[in-house]
C-alpha positions as CSV (number, residue, x, y, z in Angstrom):
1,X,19.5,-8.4,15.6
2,X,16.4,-10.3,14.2
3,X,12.5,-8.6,14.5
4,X,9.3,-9.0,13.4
5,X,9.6,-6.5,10.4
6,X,12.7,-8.6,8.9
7,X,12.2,-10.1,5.9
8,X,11.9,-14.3,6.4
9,X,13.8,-15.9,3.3
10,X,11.0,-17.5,1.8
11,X,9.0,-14.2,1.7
12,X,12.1,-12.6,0.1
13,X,12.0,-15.8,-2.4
14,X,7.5,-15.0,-2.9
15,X,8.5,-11.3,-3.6
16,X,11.5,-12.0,-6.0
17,X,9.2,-14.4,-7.9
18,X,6.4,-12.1,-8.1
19,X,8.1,-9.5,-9.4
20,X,10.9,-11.1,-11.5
21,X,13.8,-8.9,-10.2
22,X,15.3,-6.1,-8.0
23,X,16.9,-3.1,-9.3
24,X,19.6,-1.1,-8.0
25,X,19.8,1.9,-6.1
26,X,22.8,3.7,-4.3
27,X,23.3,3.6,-0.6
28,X,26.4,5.7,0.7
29,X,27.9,4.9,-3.0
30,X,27.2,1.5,-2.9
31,X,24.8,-0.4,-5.3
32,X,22.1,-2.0,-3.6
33,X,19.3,-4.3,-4.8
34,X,15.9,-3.4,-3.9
35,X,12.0,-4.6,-4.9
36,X,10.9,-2.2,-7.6
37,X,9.4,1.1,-6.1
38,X,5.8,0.1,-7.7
39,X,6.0,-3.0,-6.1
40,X,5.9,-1.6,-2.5
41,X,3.2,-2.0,-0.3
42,X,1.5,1.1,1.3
43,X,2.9,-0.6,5.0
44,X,6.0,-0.5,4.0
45,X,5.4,3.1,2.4
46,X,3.8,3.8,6.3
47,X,6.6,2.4,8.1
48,X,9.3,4.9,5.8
49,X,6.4,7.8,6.6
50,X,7.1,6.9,10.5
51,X,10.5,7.0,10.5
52,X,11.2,3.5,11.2
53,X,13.7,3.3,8.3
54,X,15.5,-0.3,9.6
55,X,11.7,-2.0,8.9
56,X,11.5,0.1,5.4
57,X,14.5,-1.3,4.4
58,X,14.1,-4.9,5.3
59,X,11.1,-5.0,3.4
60,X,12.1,-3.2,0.1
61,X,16.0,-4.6,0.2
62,X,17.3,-8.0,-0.5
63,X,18.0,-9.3,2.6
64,X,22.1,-9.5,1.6
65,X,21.8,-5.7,0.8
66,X,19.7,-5.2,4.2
67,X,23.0,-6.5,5.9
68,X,25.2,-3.9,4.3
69,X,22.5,-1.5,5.0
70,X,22.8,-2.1,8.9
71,X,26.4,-2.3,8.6
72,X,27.0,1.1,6.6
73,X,24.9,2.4,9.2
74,X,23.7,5.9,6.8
75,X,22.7,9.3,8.0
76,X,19.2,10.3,7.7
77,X,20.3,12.2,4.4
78,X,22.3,9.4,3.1
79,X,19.0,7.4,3.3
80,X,16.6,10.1,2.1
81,X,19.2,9.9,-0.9
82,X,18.9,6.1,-1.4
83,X,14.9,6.6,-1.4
84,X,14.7,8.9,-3.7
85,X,16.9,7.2,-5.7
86,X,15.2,3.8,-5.8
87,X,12.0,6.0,-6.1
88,X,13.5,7.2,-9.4
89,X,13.3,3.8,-10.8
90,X,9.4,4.3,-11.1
91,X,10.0,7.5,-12.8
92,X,8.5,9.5,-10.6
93,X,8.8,10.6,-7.0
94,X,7.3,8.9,-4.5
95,X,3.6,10.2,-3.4
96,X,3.8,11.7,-6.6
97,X,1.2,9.1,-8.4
98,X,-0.3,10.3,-11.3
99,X,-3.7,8.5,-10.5
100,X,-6.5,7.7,-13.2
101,X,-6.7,10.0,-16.1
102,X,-9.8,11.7,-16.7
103,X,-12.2,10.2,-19.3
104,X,-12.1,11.7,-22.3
105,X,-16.1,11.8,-23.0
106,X,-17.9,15.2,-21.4
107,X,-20.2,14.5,-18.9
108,X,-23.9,16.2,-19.5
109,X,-25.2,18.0,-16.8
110,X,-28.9,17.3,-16.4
């Protein structure tokens, strides 16, 4: 079953390149590779938001993981699991961003 929110190869290649790697993150207690969470774009980060977890994980998965993903066929848990876990890799939870720091010079009030 092929859509529009699959990953095409050579984007998988452009996104490997650009970021130099995957790392791994558990799915039903199997290791799967995904694109580092810092490395996800805010659509993707919408489509997980919406529910639509099959487009989620073509985007952020290698697309040989995304086939074990559709085969393995997870619960809603077993895939808020696998989120949070790849999430961890960032060290911190997503939406959780500690934005920019606060300048360290006072600002005078005129």
């Amino acid at each position: 079953m092929s859509t529009e929110a699959d990953v095409l190869p050579a984007e998988a290649q452009e996104l490997e390149a650009d970021q130099g790697h995957y790392v791994t993150a558990s799915l039903c207690g199997k290791d799967v590779r995904v694109i580092p969470p810092g490395a996800w774009r805010m659509s993707w980060q919408r489509a997980l938001k919406a529910g639509d977890f099959d487009v989620f994980a073509a985007k952020v998965m290698h697309p040989d993981d995304f086939l074990l993903f559709e085969e393995l066929d997870p619960t809603n848990d077993m895939f808020g699991e696998f989120v949070a876990d790849a999430a961890s890799k960032s060290g911190e939870t997503l939406g959780k961003s500690s934005g920019p720091s606060r300048s360290s010079k006072t600002t005078r009030k005129r």
